[in-house]
N, C-alpha and C positions, 0 to 999 in steps of 0.2 A: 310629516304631520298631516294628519286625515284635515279635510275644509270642514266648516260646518255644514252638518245634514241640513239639506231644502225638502222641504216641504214637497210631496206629488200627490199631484189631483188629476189623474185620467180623466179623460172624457169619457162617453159609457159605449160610443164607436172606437176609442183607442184602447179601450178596455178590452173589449170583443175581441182586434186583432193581435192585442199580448197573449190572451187565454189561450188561442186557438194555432197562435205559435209555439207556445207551449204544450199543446197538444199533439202537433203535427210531427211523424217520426221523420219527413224532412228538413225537419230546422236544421241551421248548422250549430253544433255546438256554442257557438259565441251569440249567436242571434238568443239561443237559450236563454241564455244565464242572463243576459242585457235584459232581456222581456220579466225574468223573474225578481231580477235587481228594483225594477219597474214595480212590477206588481204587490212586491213583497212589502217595500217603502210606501205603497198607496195604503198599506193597510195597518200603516203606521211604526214598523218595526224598525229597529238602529239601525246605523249601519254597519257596527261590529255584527249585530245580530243576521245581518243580512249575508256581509260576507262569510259568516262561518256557515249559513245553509246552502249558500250556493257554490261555496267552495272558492273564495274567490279574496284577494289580499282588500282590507279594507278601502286603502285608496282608489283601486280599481270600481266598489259600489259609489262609492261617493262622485268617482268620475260620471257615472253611467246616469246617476240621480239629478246630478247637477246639467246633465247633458238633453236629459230631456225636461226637465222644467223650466229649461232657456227655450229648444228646439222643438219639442212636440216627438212625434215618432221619427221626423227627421235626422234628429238627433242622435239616435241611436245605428248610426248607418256609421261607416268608417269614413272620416275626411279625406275628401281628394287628395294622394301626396306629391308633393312637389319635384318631380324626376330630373333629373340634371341632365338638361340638351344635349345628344347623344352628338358625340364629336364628329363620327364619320354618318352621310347620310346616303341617298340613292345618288345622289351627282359624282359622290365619292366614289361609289361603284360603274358607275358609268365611264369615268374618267379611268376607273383600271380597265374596263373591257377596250376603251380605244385605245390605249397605249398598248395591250397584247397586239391591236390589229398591225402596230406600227412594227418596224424591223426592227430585232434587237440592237445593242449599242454594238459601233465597230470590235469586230475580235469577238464577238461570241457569237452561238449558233442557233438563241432562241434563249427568252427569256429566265428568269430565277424571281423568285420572292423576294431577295434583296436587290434587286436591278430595278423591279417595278418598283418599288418602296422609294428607291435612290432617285429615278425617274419623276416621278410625282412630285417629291419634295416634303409633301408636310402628311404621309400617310406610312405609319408605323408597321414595319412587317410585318409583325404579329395578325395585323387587322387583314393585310393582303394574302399571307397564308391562310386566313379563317374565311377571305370571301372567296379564294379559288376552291378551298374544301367544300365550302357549304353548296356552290353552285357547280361540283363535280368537274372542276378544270387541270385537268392533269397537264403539268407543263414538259413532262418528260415526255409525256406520249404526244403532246402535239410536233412529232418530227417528220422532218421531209425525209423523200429517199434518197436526197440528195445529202444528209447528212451521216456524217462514220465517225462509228464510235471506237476508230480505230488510236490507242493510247499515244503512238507516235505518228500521227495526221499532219502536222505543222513541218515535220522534218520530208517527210516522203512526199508530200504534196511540191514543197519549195524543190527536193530533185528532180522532182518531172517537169515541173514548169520550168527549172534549169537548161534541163534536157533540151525544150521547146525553144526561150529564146537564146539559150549559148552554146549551141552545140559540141563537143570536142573537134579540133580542128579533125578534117581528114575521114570523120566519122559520119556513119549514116545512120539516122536516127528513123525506126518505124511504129508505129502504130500498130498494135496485132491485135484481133478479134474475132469472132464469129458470131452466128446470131441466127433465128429460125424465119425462114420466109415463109408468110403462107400467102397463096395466092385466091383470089377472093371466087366463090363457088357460083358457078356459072347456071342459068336457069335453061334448062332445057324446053321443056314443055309444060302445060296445066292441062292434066286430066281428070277426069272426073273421077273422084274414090266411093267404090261402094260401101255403106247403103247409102249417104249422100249424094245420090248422082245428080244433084243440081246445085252441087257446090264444086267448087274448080280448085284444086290443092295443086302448088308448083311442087313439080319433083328436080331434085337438086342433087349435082355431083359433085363428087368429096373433092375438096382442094387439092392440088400438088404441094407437098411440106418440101425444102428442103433445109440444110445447112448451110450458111454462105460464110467460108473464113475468106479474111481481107487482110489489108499490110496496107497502111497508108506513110506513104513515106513526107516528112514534116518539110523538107528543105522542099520541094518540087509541088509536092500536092497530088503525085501519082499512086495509085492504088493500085497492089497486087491481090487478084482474087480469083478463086476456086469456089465451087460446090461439092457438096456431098452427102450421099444418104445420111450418114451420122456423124454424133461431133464426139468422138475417143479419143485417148490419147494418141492413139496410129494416124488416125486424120491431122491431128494437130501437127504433130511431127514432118508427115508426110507434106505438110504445109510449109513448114521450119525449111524444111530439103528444096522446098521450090526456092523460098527465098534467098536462102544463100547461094543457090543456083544464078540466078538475076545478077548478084551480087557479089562474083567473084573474089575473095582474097580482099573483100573489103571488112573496115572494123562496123559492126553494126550495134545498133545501141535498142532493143525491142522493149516497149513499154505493153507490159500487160495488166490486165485485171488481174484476181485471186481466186481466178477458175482452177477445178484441182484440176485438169488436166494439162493446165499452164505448171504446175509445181511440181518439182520431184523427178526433175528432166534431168536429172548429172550425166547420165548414161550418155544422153545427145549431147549435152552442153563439152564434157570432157575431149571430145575430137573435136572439137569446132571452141578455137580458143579466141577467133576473132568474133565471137557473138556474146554477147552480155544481157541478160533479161534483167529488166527491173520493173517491178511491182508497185501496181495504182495503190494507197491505203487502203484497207479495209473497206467495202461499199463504198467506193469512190471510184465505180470505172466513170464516172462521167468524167474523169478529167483525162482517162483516153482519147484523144483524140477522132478516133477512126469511127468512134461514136456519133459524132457529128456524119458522116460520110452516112451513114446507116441511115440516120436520120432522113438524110436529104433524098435518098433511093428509095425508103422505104415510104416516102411522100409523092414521089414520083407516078406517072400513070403507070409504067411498067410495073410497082408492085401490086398495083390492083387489076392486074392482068386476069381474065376466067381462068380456069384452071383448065378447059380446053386449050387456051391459048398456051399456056403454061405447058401442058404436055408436050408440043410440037416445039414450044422454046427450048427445053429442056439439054434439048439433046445441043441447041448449039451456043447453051450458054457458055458463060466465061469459062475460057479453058484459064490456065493457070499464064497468067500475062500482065502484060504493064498496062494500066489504065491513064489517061489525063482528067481528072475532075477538075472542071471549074470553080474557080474562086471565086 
């Protein structure tokens, strides 16, 4: 049921700013028909009459009539609406970005949408996969090198570290690796470069590169190691042949990475039945062992040797021999 029509009496300043919104081609459509509802009622007409000129359901003129002869031009504005208190706010978000910084829960390797969600307690996944979308937070991609996406990780990890503390009786358990040394580039002189000749540029000679394969053996701590121009499969082997040399007629247990020149060795492994290789997970040499060993050398003053130095070391470095590294 339409109210009854009110009476409107513009003022001749409210007047001016109906006409001239009615005039303007940027009114928006609704401020239109509101200014004309106005206008049309100041000049006495219905409000069926009205609605049908400006195209509009009768109760909607009656609204607009009624709205400014309480309100003035104010009235014709749309009322504040009442928005319902958004449940999650900026603390909410805060509160996810510190719990990424924390470490995932035991047993997994880096958080999930539902781990944060379960974490928090009172924030809906839904809301946590919408604030890591919206603020470009990929959880897949924030991974370490340290982690492998290897499908049987759990199983082959717990062998090696088997390996490590239970050895088989009787067995010699090694660490195999190799790795690129480079030795740091030695400044010779600062000459002057033309046309600059009052500028001083160091001239510098190219490092010595080589390959360094190693065998850390787990039970002692001794490292078996060689160099060589390149790391092939002939190098590698020719590596294999030093160590079971060392190691006479003994059972050997060789823990490698998933370097291809480590794989595809039957040809070698088939004569030599007391040697057994077994394989780090997938991007998981760090739990090679002999990586640690690397570590420690290539921290060392010796590895920041100049490469002058380096040349005349070269020639008497490690021949293929038993080392003691300290613990």
């Amino acid at each position: 049921m339409v109210p009854e029509a009110r009476e409107v009496h513009p003022s001749r300043k409210d007047r001016k700013v109906l006409e001239a919104c009615c005039r303007s081609p940027m009114t928006l459509e609704r401020d239109l028909k509101r200014a004309r509802i106005v206008l049309l009622a100041a000049y006495g007409r219905s409000t069926p009459s009205i609605a049908k000129g400006v195209g509009v359901q009768p109760r909607i003129g009656s609204l607009w009539r009624h709205r400014y002869a309480d309100h003035g031009l104010e009235g014709l504005q749309d009322k504040p609406r009442h928005r319902k208190q958004p449940i999650y706010t900026k603390a909410t978000d805060e509160r996810i970005l510190k719990q990424l910084d924390k470490p995932a829960p035991q047993g997994f390797v880096r958080w999930t949408g539902p781990l944060l969600a379960e974490a928090l307690g009172d924030v809906d996944v839904q809301y946590v996969w919408r604030f890591l979308r919206n603020h470009k937070i990929d959880l897949v991609v924030r991974k370490s090198w340290r982690e492998s996406n290897d499908p049987n990780f759990t199983a082959k990890a717990a062998y090696v570290v088997g390996l490590y503390v239970a050895p088989p009786q009787k067995d010699i358990v090694l660490c195999v690796d190799e790795k690129g040394f480079l030795g740091a580039s030695a400044r010779i002189s600062e000459v002057a470069q033309w046309p600059r000749l009052d500028r001083s540029e160091p001239r510098l000679q190219a490092a010595w590169h080589d390959k360094l394969f190693a065998a850390l053996e787990v039970a002692t701590g001794k490292v078996i190691a060689t160099h060589s121009k390149r790391r092939r499969r002939v190098e590698f082997l020719d590596f294999m042949d030093s160590i079971t040399a060392v190691f006479p007629g003994r059972q050997l247990d060789l823990i490698l990475d998933n370097l291809n020149t480590h794989k595809k060795n039957e040809h070698w492994l088939k004569p030599a039945p007391n040697v057994e290789f077994h394989f780090t997970p997938t991007s998981a040499s760090w739990l090679n062992q002999v990586e640690v060993w690397f570590s420690v050398l290539q921290g060392s003053p010796s590895a920041a040797l100049p490469s002058r130095a380096l040349s005349s070391s070269r020639r008497t470095s490690m021949p293929t021999s038993t080392h003691t590294t300290k613990s």
